[in-house]
C-alpha atoms as one frame of an Amber mdcrd trajectory, in Angstrom:
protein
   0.000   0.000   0.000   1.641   3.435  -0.809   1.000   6.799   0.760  -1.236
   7.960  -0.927  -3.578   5.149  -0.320  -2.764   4.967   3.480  -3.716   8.578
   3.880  -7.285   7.905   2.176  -7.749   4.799   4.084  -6.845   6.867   7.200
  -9.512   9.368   6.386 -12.531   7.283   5.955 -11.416   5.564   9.141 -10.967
   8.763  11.367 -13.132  10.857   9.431 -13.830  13.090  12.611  -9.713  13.712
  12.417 -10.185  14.469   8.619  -8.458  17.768   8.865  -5.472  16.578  10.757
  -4.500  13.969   8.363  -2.191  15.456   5.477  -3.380  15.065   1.946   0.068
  14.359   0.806   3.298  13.429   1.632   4.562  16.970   1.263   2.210  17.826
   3.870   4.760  16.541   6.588   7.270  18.797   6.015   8.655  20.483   8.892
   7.779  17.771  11.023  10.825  16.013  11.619  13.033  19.445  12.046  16.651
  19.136  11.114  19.068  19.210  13.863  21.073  22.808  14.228  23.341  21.192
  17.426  23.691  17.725  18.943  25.127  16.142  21.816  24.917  12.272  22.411
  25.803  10.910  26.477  26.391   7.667  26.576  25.535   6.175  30.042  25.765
   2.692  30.918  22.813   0.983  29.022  20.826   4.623  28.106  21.541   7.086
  25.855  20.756  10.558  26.233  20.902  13.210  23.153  20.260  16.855  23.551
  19.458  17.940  20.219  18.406  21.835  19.027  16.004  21.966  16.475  14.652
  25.004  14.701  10.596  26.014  13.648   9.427  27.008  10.647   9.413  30.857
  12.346  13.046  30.145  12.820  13.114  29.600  16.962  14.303  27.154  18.345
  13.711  24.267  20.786  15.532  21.713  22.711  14.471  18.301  22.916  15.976
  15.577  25.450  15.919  11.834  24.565  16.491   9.233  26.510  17.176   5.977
  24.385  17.319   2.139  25.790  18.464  -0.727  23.911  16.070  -3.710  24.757
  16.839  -7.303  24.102  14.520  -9.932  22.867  16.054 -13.136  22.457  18.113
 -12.456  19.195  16.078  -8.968  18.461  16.729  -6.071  19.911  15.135  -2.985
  19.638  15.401   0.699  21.603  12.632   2.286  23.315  13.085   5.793  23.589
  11.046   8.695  25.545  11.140  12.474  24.701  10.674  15.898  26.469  10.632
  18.846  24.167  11.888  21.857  25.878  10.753  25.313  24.815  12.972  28.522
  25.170  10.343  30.447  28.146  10.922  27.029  30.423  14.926  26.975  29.863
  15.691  29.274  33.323  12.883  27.234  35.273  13.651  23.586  33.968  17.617
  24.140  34.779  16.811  25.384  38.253  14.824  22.652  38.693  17.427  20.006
  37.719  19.661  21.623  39.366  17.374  22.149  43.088  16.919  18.452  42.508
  20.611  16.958  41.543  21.577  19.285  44.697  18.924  17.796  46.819  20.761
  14.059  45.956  24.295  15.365  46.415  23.513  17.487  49.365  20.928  16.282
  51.359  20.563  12.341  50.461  23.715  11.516  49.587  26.393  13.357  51.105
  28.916  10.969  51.485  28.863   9.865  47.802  31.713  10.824  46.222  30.326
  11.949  42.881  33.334  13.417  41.385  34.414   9.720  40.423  31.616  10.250
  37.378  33.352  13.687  36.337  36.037  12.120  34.403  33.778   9.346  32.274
  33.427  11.437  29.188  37.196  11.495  27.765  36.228   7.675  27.966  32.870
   7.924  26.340  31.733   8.769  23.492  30.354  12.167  22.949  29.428  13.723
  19.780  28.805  17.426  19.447  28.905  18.507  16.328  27.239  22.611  15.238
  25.125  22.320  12.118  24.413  25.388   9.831  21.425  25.238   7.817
């Protein structure tokens, strides 16, 4: 079945959705956003990337993914969950991380030496890489 197809099989199904459903491929564009910056974590079995994206008004966003590689036997696959972070919640969502990785170090676990962790990422891989459009 090809797109085109899909689509109209989509809208006699969901009719009630009709005018969310594109009427053609090109319809999608700006959907999946091309990355401007990106910075992959590896850590342990997860993977986080932090990847800026721009809008068709040409602002920007951040979005935070958190990817983990399941096994199945011989399969694997990842399953992967997303927060998309817009610029007016940058100041509240870093004081916020912060407030609560301080809480850990501070309050719950202050005998934890966490500075072991500080040195991991000459040993990991970490991509950053700027992207012009």
């Amino acid at each position: 079945m090809n797109c085109k197809h899909l689509f109209t099989y989509l809208r006699t199904l969901f009719k009630p959705f009709q005018p969310l459903i594109p009427t053609t491929l090109e319809d999608h564009r700006g959907y999946d956003r091309e990355e401007i910056f990106s910075k992959k974590v590896k850590a342990g079995k997860r993977t986080y990337f932090f990847d800026i994206k721009s809008t068709r008004g040409n602002d920007y966003y951040l979005t935070i993914t958190e990817s983990k590689r399941r096994i199945d036997g011989e399969n694997f696959s990842y399953e992967k969950h997303k927060i998309f972070l817009y610029k007016e919640d940058f100041f509240k969502f870093v004081n916020a991380l912060n407030e609560a990785v301080d809480h850990v170090k501070n309050d719950l676990l202050p005998d934890f030496d966490f500075e072991q962790f500080e040195n991991e990422d000459s040993e990991n891989e970490v991509n950053n890489e700027l992207r012009w459009e």
